[in-house]
N, C-alpha and C positions, 0 to 999 in steps of 0.2 A: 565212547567216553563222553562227558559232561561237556554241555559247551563252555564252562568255569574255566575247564582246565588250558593253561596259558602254555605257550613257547618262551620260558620267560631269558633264557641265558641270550633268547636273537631280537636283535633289534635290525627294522630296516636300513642299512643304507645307500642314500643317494649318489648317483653320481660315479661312476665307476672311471678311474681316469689310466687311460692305456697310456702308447705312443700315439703322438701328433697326426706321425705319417702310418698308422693303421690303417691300415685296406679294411673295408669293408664286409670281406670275407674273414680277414682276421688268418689270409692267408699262413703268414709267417709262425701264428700260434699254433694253428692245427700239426705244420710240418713238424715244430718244435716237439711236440706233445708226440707225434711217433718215432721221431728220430732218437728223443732220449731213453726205447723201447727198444732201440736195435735195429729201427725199420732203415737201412741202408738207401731207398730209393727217397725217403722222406730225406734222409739227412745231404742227398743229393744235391734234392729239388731247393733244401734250404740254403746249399751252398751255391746254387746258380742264381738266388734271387738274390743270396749277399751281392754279388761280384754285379749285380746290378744297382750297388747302391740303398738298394732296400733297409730301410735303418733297423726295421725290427727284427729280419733277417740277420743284420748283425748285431744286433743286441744280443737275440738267442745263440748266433754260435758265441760269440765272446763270454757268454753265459758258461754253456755247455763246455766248452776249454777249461774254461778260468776252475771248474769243478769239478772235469772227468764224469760228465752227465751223458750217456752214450758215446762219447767218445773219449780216447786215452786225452789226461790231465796235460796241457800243451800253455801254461803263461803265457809265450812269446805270442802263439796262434791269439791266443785271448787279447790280448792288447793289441793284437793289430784289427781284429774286430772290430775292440770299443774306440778304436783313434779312427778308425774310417766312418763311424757312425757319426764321432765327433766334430769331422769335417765337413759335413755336413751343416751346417748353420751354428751347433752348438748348443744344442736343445736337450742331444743327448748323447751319452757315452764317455762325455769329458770326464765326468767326476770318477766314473769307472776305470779308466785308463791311468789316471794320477795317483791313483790306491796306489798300484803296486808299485811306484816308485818312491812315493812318499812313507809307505810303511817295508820294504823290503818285501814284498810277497810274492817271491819265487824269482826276482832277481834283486840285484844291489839298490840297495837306496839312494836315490839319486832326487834330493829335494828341488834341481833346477827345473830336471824332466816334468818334476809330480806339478812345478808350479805353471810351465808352461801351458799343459793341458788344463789346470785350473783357470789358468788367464782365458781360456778360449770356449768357457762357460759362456753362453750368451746370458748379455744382462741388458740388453737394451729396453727392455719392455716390463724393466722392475719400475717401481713408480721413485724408487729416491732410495739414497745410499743405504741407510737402515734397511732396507731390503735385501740388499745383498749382504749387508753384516748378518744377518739374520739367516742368510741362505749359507754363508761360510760356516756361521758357526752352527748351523743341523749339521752339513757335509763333516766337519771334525769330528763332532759328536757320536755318527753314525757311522764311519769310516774306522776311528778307534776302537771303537767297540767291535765292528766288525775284525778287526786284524786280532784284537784279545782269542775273540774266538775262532780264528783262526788254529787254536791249541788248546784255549780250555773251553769247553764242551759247555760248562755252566755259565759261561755268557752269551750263549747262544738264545735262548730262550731274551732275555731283558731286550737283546738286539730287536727281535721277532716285536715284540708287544711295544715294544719305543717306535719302531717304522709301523705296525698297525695306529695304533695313535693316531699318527700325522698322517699317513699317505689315507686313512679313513675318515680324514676329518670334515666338517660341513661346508671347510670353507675354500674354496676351485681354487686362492691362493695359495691357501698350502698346500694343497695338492699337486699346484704347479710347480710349486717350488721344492718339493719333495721330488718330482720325475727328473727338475736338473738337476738335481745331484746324482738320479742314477736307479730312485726307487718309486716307481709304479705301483699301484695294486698288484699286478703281475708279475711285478719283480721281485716282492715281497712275497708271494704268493710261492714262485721258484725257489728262493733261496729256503723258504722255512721249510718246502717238499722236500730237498735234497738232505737239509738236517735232519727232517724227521724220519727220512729213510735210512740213515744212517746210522742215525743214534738212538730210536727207537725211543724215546722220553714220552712220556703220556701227553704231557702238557703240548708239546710241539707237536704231537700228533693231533691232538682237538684242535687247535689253531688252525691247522691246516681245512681240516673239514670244516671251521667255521670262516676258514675264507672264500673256499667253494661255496660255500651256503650263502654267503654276502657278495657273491658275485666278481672276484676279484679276478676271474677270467672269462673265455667266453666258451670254455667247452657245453658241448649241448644240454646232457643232463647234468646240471649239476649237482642238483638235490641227491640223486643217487650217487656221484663222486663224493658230496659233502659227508654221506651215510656210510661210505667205504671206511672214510679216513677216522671218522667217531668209533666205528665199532673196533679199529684196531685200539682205538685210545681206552676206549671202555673196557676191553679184553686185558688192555694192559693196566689196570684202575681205576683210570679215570673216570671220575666222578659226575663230571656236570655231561659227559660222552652217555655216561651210562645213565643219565634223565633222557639224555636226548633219545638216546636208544626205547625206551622205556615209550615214550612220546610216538615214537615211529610205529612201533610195535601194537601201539593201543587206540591210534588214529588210523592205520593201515594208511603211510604216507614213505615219502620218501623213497620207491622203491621194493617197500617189503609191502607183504603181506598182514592184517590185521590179524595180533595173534596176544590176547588177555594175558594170558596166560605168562606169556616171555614178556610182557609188559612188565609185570609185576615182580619178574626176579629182577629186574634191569633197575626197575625203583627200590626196591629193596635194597639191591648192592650201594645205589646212591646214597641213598637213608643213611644204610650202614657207616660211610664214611660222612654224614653228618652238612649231606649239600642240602640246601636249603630249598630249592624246587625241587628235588627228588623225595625229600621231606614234605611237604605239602603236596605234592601229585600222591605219596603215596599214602596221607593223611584224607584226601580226594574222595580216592577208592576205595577206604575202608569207611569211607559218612557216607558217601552216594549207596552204595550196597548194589551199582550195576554189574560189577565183573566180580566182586567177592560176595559175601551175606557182610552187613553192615557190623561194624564193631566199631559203635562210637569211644570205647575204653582206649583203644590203640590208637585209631583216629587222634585222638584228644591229646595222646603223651607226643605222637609226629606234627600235631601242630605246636605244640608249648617247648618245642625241641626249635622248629625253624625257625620262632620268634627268637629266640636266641640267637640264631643263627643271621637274625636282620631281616629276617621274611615279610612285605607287608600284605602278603594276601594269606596269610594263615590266621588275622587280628577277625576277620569276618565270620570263617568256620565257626571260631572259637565264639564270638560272638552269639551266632544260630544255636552252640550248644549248651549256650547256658541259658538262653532265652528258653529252648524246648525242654529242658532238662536230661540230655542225653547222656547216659552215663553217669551225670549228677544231681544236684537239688537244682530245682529250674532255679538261678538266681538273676534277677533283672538289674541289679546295679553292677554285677557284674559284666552281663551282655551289653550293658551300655558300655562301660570300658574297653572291651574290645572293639564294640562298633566305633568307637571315636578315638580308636588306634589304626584304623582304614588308611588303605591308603588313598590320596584328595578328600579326606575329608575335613568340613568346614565347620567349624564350632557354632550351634545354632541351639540355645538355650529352650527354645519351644518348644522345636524339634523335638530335642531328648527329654521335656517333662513327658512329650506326649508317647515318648518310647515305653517309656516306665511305665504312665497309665494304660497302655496296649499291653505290656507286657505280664501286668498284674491280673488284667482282667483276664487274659489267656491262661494266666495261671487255674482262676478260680475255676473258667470254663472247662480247662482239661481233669480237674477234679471229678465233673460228672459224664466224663467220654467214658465210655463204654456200654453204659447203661441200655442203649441204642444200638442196633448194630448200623454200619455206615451202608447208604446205598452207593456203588461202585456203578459207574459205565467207560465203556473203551469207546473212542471216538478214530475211526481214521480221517485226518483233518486234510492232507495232503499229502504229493508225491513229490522231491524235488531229484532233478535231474544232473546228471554229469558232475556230482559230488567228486573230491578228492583227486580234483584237477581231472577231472573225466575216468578217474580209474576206475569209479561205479556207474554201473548203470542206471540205477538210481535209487532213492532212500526215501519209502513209505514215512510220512510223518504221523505216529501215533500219537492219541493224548488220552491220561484217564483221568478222571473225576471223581471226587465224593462229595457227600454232600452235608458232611459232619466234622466236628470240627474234633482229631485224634489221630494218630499216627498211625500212616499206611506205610511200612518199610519192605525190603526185599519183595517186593511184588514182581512175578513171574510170570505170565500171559504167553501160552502156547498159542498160537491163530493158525489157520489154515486159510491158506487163498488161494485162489482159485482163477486162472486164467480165460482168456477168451476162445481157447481151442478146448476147455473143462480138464486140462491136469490139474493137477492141484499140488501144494507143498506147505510141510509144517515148519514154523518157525516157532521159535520162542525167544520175547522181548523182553526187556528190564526194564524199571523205572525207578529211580532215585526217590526219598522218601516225600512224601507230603500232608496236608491236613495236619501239621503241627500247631500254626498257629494263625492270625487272623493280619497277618502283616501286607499280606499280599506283593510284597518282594522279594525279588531273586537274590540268591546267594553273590550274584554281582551289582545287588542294590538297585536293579531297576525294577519297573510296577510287572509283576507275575502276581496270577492267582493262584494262592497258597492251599487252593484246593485240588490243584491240579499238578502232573506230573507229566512231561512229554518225553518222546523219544527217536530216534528214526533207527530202520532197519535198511544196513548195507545190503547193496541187490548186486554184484560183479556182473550177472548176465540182463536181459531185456525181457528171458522167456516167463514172470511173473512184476515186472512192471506195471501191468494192466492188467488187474485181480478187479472182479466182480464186485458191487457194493455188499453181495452178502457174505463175504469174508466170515469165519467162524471161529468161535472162540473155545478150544481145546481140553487146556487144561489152566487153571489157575489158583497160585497160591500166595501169600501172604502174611505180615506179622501185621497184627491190628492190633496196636498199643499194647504191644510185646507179646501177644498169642499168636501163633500158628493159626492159618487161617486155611480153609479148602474153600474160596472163592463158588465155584461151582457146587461143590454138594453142599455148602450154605446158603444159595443161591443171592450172594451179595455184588453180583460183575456183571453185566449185561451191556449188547450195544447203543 
């Protein structure tokens, strides 16, 4: 797929913030993670490391009680969990333990008990009292809401996205401040697990995959955990699940297999419910013409749908199609308006006279493309290695060229290569289109020569990573300025 095409619903974050007294190993989590599976010796080992004290040890069982998470629903157990953790310095399980007396949850409400353990919040290391009014009123905030949902289902969700908020925020105060009261990445990360399994909600389901994907524990893969919890979300509707899907499927990441094909229903269903990357990914695929034949018509209505939708990387597309005139009349004060609906971009008066007159002259020039047929060469430029976090073995970097200035789309290139023991294997490559115009920038606005096209070929195995310079060129075909072309029996492609 195009390197254009973005992750755009993940953004990085920094900083992932556990308990204090995490081990290293992250002991307590892994137990955690099989005990709430059934694993009776994990849920053992988690109870010998409580009875040591271990704060995450008891966080997780006071967890797992407080919610019938591999083991029978037990309050009384759960509270004495979060008060033994709490005793502890007070860093953590106070605010846990006060819940349920201050909101009645599974015993009597008892507002002296809930204040006690609230008093035994450690606050000595707040900078000044505004800090702890600040820290009380998150804990209300998130505490209410949590006991709401305790019974109604649709407050579950606003809980989930109010603690991603803060406990993901940039700044290690809030974040600190977020864990005394009770919520972790990883505690957040648990509670939205248990509701999404429960309640099966789309929306809590993506949540959950996009907190694996951001890191919010430390199980090993998580990318492939984060892929798990998307596809139940996407299965069940979800829309920005079913880009992600789409993404996974057409990058061969995450787990799966690279597969065009299931890419394209996955964008499709996005489209359909009107998400705005699922929309421009699949607006993408129909201008690029690598995994379908090009259809700048469709193309065109998936991007002018996501601008609506708040999209600012579909303003660029739109841009190149009216500049080239794909689907439409080349209009240049048109293409300038989308170009300087970009996103960063910077209003620069000279710039855009000198778009127009680039863009005018392109006009007149493509007037007489065709006249000439274009001369085509394939170049293989490089090999790069242990792509897709090592899952290829590596990815021949092709490039072609012409050397006229008219539209090369759907270009097809069968090549055979040829190893250093003389097997040999056929492949066939794609290239997005080129020789439109004289811009010589990329679709992502940096300096690219607009006469050229590049690509690489996913290699899984090693046994044709080192193919001969005389590589061969098979079969190839082509639209050149909207004719079908036989590249080879017009002899217009050569190395």
């Amino acid at each position: 797929m195009s390197k254009y095409m973005k992750f755009a619903a993940a953004a990085v974050l920094v900083g992932s913030t556990f308990s204090a007294a995490a081990q290293q190993d992250h002991q307590a989590e892994r137990l955690y993670d099989r005990a709430v599976q059934q694993d009776a010796a994990a849920l053992k080992a988690l109870q010998d490391l409580a009875k040591d004290k271990n704060i995450d040890a008891l966080l997780a069982l006071g967890f797992m009680y407080e919610h019938g998470v591999g083991v029978a629903r037990d309050v009384k157990l759960a509270i004495a969990n979060y008060a033994l953790a709490c005793h502890q310095g007070g860093q953590y399980g106070c605010a846990n333990a006060a819940y349920f007396f201050e909101y009645g949850i599974g015993v009597d409400k008892d507002a002296s008990i809930a204040e006690r353990y609230i008093g035994l919040i450690a606050k000595d290391d707040f900078d000044n009292i505004d800090d702890v009014k600040e820290m009380e009123r998150q804990r209300h905030i998130v505490y209410e809401g949590k006991a709401k949902a305790e019974t109604d289902i649709e407050m579950r969700l606003p809980v989930i996205e109010y603690l991603r908020r803060h406990v993901g925020s940039a700044s290690s105060d809030a974040r600190t401040m977020m864990a005394r009261i009770g919520f972790t990445k990883l505690d957040t990360l648990r509670l939205a697990r248990v509701w999404a399994e429960r309640d099966k909600e789309p929306e809590m389901l993506f949540q959950v995959g996009s907190f694996y994907n951001f890191g919010y524990s430390h199980v090993e893969k998580k990318d492939a955990e984060a892929f798990k919890w998307w596809q139940h979300a996407a299965e069940a509707g979800e829309p920005q699940s079913q880009n992600l899907l789409g993404l996974a499927y057409v990058e061969g990441k995450w787990g799966v297999d690279r597969d065009p094909a299931v890419a394209v229903s996955w964008f499709e269903r996005a489209a359909a419910q009107s998400d705005r990357d699922g929309l421009v990914n699949l607006g993408e695929i129909y201008y690029l013409g690598e995994i379908v034949p090009v259809d700048y018509a469709r193309a065109r209505s998936l991007f002018e749908e996501a601008i609506e939708q708040g999209s600012a990387r579909a303003p660029r597309f739109l841009s190149w199609i009216y500049y080239n005139g794909q689907s439409v009349k080349s209009d240049c004060k048109k293409a300038l308006q989308y170009r300087q609906e970009r996103r960063n971009h910077q209003p620069d008066a000279e710039d855009d006279a000198k778009f127009l007159t680039q863009c005018k002259s392109d006009q007149d020039q493509r007037k007489q493309a065709g006249k000439v047929a274009p001369a085509l060469r394939l170049l293989h430029k490089s090999t790069y290695r242990g792509g897709n976090d090592g899952a290829l073995a590596c990815e021949p970097h092709f490039v072609v060229t012409t050397d006229k200035l008219g539209e090369i789309a759907n270009l097809r290139v069968t090549v055979e290569l040829k190893n250093d023991q003389g097997a040999t294997t056929q492949r066939t490559i794609a290239f997005s289109p080129f020789g439109m115009n004289t811009m010589n920038e990329g679709l992502d606005g940096r300096a690219w020569d607009s006469f050229s096209s590049s690509t690489l070929l996913p290699m899984k195995t090693k046994e044709f990573c080192e193919f001969e310079a005389d590589y061969q060129i098979k079969e190839a075909t082509a639209l050149i300025d909207g004719r079908k072309v036989d590249l080879m029996a017009e002899k217009l492609l050569k190395k």
